[in-house]
N, C-alpha and C positions, 0 to 999 in steps of 0.2 A: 700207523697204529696197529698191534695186534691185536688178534682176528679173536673174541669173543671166547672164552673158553673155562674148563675145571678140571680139576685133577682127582683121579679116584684113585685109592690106596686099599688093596688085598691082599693083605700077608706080603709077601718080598716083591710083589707087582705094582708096578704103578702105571697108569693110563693118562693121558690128555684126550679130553672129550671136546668137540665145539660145543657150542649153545645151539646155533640157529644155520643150519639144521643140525641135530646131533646126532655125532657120528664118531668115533675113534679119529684123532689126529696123529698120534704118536704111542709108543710104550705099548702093552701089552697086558690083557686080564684074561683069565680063563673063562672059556664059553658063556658060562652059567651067570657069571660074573658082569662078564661085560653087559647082558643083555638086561640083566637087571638094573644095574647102572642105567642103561638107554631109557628103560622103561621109566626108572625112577625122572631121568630129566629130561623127557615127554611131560609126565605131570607138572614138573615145578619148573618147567620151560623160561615164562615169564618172571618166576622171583629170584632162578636162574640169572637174567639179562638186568634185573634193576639190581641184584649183588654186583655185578659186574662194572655197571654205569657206576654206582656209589665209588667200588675200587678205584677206579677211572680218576674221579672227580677227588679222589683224597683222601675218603671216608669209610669208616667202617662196614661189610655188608651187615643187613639183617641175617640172624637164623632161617635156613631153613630144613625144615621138619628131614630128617636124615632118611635114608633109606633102611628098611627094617627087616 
């Protein structure tokens, strides 16, 4: 199975983030960028891992609150 993850899009960059722990897996964002990404899925860790399990399972995730 693959390993828990989301994708960040900034301008012509795109990133793979794991969930658990989060960390950069692949692609590339600009400093500033990436760390706010981190920061933002620190907080939504957990609604992070139940999108994920949903995907998994078949199903739609829930929203969550975007980074701002």
């Amino acid at each position: 199975m693959c390993r828990a993850h989301f994708h960040a899009y900034y301008q012509d960059d795109v990133a793979i983030f794991g969930i658990d722990p989060v960390e950069l897996i692949a692609g590339k964002l600009l400093r500033r960028q990436r760390r706010l990404v981190e920061a933002w899925a620190e907080l939504h860790q957990e609604e992070l891992m139940v999108a994920w399990d949903r995907l998994q399972a078949g199903r739609p995730p829930q929203a969550i609150e975007p980074l701002k």
